[in-house]
N, C-alpha and C positions, 0 to 999 in steps of 0.2 A: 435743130438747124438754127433757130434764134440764138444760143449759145453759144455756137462755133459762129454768127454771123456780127455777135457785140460783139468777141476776143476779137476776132480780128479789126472792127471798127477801131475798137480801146487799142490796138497794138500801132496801126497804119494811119488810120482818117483823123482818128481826134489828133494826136502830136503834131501834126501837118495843120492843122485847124487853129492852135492854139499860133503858131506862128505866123502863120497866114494871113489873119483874118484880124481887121479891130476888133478888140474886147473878146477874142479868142480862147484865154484863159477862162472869163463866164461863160462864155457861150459851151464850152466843152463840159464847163463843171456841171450845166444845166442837165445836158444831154447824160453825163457819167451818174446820176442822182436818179433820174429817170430809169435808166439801164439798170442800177443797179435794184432798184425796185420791183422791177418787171423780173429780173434774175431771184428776188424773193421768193415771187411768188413763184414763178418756175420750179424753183426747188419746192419748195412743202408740196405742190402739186405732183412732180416728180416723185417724191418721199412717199406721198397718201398715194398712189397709182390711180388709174382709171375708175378703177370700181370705188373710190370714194364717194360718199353719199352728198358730198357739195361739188365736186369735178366739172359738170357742166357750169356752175353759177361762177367756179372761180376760174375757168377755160374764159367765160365771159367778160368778165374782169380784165384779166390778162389779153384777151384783145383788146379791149376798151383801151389800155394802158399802151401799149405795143402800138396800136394806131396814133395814139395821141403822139406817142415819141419820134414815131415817124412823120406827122406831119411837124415836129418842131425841130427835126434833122432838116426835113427839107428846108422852109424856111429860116431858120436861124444859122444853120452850118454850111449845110451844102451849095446851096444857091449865091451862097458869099465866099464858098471857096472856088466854085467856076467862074464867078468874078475877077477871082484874084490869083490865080492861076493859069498858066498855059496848056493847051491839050497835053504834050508833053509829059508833064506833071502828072497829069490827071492819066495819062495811060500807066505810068509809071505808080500809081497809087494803086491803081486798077488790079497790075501784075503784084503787089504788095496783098493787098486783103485778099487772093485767090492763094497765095502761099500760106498766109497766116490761117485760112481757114483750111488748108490741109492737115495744119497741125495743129488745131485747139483744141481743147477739151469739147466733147459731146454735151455734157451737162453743165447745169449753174453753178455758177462757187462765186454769190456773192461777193464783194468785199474785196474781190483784186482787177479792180475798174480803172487799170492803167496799165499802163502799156510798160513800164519797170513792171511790176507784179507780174502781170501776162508774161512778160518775155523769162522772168527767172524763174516761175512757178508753173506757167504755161504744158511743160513739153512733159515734164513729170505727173501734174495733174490729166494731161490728155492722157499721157499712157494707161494711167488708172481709170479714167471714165472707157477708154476702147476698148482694154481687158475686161471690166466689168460688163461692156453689152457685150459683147461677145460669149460669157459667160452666161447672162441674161439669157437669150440668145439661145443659144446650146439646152437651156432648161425651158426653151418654148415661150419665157415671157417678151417682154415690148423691152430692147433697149432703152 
């Protein structure tokens, strides 16, 4: 769910952010730098599965990181784009990241923390991560 929840941020929120908002380009690079680390770790945690013998300490981590991004979403992006935006907008953004998260990939793939990347790489990589749990899936494991 966190992975299907940044594609869509990276595909919808940030682009809209960057021109929205003073200093929009930092402010997004903050957040994409952030995401993309917490997408780090997702993956090798993802990769080692559950029964890794550090899972719990690096599940911990990865909240740590996850919370942290979230409270520098709210204050740095989001709070400054309901500023500077009209409801409008913001429903129309709303209908945007509930599309894009139909179609993301399930798992992390670092490294494509834009919304070019997402959109030309996006629908090929989902297909692969949904055939994969599904497969998953079919043999009893945890997508």
């Amino acid at each position: 769910m966190l992975a299907v929840h940044e594609t869509a941020e990276e595909e919808i929120v940030h682009p809209y952010a960057r021109g929205k908002i003073d200093g929009g380009e930092g402010v997004v690079e903050d957040r994409l730098a952030e995401e993309n680390r917490a997408k780090e770790m997702l993956s090798a945690m993802d990769q080692a599965g559950p029964d890794a013998p550090d899972f719990m300490e690096n599940l911990l981590m990865l909240r740590g990181a996850v919370e942290a991004h979230a409270r520098a979403e709210e204050r740095y992006e989001f709070n400054k784009l309901i500023a500077h935006t009209t409801e409008a907008e913001r429903r129309s953004m709303a209908a945007g990241v509930k599309a894009a998260e139909a179609m993301a990939p399930t798992h992390p793939h670092p490294g494509t923390e834009s919304a070019t990347k997402n959109v030309l790489m996006g629908t090929p990589i989902a297909m692969m991560d949904r055939v994969r749990d599904v497969v998953r899936q079919a043999m009893g494991k945890n997508p």
